[in-house]
C-alpha positions as CSV (number, residue, x, y, z in Angstrom):
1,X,169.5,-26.5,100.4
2,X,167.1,-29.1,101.6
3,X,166.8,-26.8,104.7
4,X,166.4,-23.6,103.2
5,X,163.7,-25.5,101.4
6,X,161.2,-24.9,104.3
7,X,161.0,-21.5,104.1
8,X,160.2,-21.8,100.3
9,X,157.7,-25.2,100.4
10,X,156.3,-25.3,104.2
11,X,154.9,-29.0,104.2
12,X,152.7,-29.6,107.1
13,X,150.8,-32.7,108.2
14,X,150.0,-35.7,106.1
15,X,152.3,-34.0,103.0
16,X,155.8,-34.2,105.0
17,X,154.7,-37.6,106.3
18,X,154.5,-38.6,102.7
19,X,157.7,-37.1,102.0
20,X,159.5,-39.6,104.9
21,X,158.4,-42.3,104.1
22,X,159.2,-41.5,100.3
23,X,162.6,-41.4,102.2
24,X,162.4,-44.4,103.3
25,X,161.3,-46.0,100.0
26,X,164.5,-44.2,98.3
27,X,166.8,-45.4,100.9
28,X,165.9,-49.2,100.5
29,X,166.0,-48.9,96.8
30,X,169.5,-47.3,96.9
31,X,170.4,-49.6,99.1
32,X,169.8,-52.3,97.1
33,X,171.1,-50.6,93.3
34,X,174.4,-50.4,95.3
35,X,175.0,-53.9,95.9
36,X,173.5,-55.1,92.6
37,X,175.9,-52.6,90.8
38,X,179.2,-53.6,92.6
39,X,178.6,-57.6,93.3
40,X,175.9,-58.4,90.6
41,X,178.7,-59.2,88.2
42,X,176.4,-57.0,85.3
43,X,178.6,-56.4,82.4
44,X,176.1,-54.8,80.0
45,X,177.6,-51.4,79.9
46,X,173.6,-49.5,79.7
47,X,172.7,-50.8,82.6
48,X,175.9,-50.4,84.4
49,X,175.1,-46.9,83.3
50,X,171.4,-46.8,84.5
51,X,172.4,-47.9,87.9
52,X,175.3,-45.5,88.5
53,X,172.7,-42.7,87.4
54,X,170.0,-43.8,90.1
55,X,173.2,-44.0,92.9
56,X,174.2,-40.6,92.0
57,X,171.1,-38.4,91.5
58,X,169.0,-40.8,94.0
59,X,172.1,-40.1,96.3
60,X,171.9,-36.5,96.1
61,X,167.5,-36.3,96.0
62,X,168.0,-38.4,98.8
63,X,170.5,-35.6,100.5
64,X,168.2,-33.0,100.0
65,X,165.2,-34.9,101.6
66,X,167.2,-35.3,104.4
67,X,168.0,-31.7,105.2
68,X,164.5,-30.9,104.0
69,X,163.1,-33.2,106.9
70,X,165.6,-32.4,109.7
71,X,164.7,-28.5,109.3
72,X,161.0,-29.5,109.1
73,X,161.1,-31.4,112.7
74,X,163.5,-28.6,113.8
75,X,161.0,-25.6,112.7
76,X,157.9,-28.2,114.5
77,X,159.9,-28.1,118.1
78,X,160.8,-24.6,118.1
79,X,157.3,-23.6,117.5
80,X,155.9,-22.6,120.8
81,X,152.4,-24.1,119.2
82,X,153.9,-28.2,119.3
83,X,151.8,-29.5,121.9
84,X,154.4,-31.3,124.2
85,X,153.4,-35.0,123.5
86,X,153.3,-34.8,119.9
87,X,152.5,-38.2,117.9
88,X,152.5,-37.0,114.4
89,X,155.8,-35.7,115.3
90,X,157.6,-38.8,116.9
91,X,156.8,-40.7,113.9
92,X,158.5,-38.0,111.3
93,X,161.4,-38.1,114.0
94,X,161.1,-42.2,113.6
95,X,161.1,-42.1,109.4
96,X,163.7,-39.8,109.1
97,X,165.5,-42.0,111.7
98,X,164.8,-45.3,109.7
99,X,166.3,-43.7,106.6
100,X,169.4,-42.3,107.3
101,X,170.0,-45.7,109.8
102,X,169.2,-47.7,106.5
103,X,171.6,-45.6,104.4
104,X,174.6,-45.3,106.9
105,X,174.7,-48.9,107.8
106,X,174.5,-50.0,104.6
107,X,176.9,-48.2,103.3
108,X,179.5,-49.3,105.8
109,X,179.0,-52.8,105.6
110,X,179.5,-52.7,101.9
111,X,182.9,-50.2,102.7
112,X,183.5,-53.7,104.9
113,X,182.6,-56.1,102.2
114,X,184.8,-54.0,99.8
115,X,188.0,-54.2,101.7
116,X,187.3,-57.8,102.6
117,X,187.5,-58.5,99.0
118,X,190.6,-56.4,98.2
119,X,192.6,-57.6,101.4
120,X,195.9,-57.6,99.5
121,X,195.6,-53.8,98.3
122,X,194.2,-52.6,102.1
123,X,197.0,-54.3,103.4
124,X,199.0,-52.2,101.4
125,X,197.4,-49.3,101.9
126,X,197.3,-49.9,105.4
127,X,201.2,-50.6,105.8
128,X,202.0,-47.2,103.7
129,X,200.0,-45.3,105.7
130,X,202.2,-47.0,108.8
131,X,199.1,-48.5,110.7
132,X,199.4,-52.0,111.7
133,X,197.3,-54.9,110.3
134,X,195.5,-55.4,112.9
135,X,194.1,-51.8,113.1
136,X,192.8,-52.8,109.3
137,X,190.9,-55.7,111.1
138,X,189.9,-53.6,114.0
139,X,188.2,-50.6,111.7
140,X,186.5,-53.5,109.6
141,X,184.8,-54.9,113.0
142,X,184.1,-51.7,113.9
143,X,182.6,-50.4,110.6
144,X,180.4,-53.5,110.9
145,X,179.4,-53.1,114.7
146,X,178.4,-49.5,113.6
147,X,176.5,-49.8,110.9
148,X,174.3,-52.6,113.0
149,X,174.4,-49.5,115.9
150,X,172.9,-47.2,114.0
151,X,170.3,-49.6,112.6
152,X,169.2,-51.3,115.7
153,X,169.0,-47.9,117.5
154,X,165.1,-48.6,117.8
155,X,165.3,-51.7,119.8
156,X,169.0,-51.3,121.7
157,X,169.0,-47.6,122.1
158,X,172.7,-47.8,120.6
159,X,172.5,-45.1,117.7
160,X,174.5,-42.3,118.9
161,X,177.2,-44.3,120.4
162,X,177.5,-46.2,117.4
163,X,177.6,-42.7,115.5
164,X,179.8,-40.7,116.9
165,X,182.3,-44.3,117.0
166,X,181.8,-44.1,113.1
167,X,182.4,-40.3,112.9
168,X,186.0,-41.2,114.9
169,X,186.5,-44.1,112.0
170,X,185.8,-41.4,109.6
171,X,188.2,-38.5,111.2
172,X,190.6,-40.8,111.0
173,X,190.1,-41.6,107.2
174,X,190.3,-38.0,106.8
175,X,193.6,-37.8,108.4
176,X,195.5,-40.6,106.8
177,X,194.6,-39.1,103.1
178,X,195.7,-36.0,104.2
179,X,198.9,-37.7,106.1
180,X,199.3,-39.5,102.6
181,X,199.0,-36.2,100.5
182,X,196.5,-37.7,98.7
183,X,194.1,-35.6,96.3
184,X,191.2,-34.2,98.7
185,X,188.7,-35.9,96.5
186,X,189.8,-39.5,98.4
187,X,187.7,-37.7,101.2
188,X,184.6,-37.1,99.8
189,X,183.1,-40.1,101.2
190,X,184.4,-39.9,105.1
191,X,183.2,-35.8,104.4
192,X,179.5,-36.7,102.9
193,X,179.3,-39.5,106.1
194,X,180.7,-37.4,108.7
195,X,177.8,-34.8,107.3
196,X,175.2,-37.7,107.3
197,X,176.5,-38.8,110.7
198,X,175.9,-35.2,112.1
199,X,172.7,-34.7,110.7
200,X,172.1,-37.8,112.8
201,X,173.3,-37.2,115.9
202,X,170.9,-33.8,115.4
203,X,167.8,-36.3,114.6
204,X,168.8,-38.7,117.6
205,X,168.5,-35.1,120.0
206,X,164.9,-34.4,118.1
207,X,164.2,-37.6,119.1
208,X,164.6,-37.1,122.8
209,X,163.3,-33.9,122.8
210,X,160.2,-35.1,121.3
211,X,159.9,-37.6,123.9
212,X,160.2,-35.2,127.0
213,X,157.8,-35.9,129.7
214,X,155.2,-33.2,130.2
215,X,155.8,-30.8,133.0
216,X,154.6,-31.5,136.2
217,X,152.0,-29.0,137.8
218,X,151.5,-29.2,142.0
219,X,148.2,-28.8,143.4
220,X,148.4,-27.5,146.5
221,X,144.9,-28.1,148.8
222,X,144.3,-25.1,151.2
């Protein structure tokens, strides 16, 4: 939807750059509800319900930005009009990037933080599902080492490694819930990452096509 979006509501210039970094705003602040709302230790029931409603619909507003954005940069290198070295451009690439990367990693380290605090039942889980224990130890370390991937893409260059390692991590969550016959809906979050992990794999490819050196022209002296 936030694609199709661009056809309806073409943003161009400072507008769209607005919109990213109104992004970026909403992924810190979601970042930040999430953790109050699971480790805050809040009991009052109206604000328990206030901050589920900001996850949810700021989840979901924040979903539709995205695609919005990645079909704007999309339309903005097809165009035979985008100059080769386009700033304006690189930055929108660089917002988007800084969003998603703030979303993604945290939302693995608090998957990591989550099963750190309910070792006894992962165990469980883990040993019904026949892994070893180990493995629960290894896909913790790698959750972590992801979600730093993905963040630190601007200064290590590491985001689609780390990526497509945590789109593997999340296959794999998809396959034991359907190995354990459990109700489809125990997927919905490996799905919705595995779509937010895509999406950024596309961004990452933007953002080396946006960096492409200039072609070259010969002068040749008669």
């Amino acid at each position: 939807m936030g694609g199709l979006l661009n056809f309806i509501i073409g943003l161009k210039g400072k507008p769209v750059h607005s919109l990213a970094n109104g992004y970026l705003f909403l992924a810190l602040l979601l970042s930040l509800v999430v953790w109050i709302f699971y480790f805050a230790g809040i009991k009052n029931a109206v604000i328990l319900d206030v901050l589920s409603f900001i996850m949810e619909w700021g989840g979901m507003l924040g979903h539709l930005i995205l695609g919005y954005l990645t079909g704007n940069i999309l339309l903005v290198l097809s165009s035979p009009e985008t100059p080769v070295d386009n700033y304006p451009l690189k930055t929108l690439i660089r917002a988007t990037l800084w969003s998603i990367s703030t979303l993604v990693c945290n939302s693995f380290i608090l998957a990591t933080v989550g099963k750190a605090t309910n070792m006894p039942y992962m165990i469980g889980f883990f040993k019904q599902s026949g892994y070893a224990i180990w493995f629960l130890y290894f896909i913790m370390t790698v959750e972590v080492l992801g979600g730093l991937g993905v963040v630190l893409h601007f200064k290590l260059r590491t985001g689609p490694l780390a990526a497509v390692g945590l789109m593997f991590i999340m296959f794999g969550a998809v396959y034991t819930h359907f190995h354990n016959k459990d109700p489809f809906s125990d997927s919905y979050a490996a799905v919705s990452q595995l779509i937010s992990l895509s999406l950024m794999l596309v961004l990452y490819y933007f953002e080396k096509q946006a960096h492409r050196e200039p072609p070259v022209t010969s002068i040749y002296v008669i």
